[in-house]
C-alpha positions in Angstrom: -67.1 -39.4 52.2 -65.3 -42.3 51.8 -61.9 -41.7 49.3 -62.4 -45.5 47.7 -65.8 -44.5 46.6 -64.2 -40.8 45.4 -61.3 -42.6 43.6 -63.9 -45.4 41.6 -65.6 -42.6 39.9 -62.5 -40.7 39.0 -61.4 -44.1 37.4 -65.4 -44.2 36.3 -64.9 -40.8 34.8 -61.6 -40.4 33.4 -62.3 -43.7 31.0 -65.3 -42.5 30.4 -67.4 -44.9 31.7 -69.8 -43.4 34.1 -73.0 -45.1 34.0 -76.0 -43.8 33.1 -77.8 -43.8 36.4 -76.3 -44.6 39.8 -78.3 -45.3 43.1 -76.1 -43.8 45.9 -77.4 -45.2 49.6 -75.0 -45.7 52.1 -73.1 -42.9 53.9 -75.1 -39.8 56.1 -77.3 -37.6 54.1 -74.8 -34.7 53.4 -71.7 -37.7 52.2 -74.4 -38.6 49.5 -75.3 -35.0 48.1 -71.5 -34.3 48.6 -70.7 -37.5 45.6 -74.0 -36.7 43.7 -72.5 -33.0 43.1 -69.2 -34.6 42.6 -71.3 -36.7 39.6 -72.9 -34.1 38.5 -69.8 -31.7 37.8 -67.9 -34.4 36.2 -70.6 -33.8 33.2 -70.6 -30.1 33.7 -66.8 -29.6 34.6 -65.2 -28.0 31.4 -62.4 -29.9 32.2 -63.6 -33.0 32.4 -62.7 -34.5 35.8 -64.5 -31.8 38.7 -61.8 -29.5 39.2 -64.2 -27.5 41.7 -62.9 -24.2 40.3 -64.5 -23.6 36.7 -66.9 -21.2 36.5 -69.1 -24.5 35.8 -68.4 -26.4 38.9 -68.7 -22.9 40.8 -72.1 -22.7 39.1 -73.0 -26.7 39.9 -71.9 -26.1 43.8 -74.2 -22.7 44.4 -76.9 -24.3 42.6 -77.2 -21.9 39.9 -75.9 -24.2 37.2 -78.8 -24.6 34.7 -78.2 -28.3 33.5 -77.5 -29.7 36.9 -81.3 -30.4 38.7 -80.9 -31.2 42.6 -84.5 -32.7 43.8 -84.1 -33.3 47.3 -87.3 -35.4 49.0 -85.8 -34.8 52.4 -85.8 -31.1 52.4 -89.8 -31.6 51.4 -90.1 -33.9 54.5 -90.4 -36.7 52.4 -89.4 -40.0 52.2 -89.5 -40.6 49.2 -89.9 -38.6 44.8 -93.4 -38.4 44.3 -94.4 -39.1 40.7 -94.7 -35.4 39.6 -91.1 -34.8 40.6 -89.8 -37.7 38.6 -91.8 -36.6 35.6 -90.5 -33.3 35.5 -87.1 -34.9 36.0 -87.7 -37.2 33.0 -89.3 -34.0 30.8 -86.3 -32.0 31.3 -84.0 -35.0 30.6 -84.6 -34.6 26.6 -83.3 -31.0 26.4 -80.1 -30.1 25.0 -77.9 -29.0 27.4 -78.2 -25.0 27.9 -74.7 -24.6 28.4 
């Protein structure tokens, strides 16, 4: 993955002004879920800034972290999230973190 893009969300996260949503599209498939984990630690890491070596990020990177969601329509073989997906996305969005 490209370091400008790494080095704009450090900045992004360190003055804590990551954005609510970001649309990631450019880059091959595993570059993208390689800065969407990246994201996703940064609100998990307990220090803050993905250190990769917390038991959160550990938990985040094997999947087994119970606040970070991966839905993935290309391991489905499909194109795009089907409504049901994003729903249950959007349900789980209004409960409190479990940990």
């Amino acid at each position: 993955m490209n370091n400008d893009i790494f080095q704009t969300v450090n900045e992004l996260i360190k003055n804590k002004k990551l954005p609510h949503a970001i649309l990631i599209d450019a880059g091959s498939a595993s570059a993208r879920d390689e800065l969407a984990l990246y994201i996703a630690n940064a609100f998990v890491c307990e220090n803050g800034i993905p250190c990769n070596s917390c038991i959160n990020c550990l938990k985040a990177q094997n999947g087994s972290h119970p606040d970070v969601i991966i839905s993935d329509p290309d391991a489905e073989n499909e194109k795009t999230f089907k409504i049901g997906v994003v729903r249950d996305i959007r349900k789980d969005a209004y409960i409190l973190p479990n940990e």
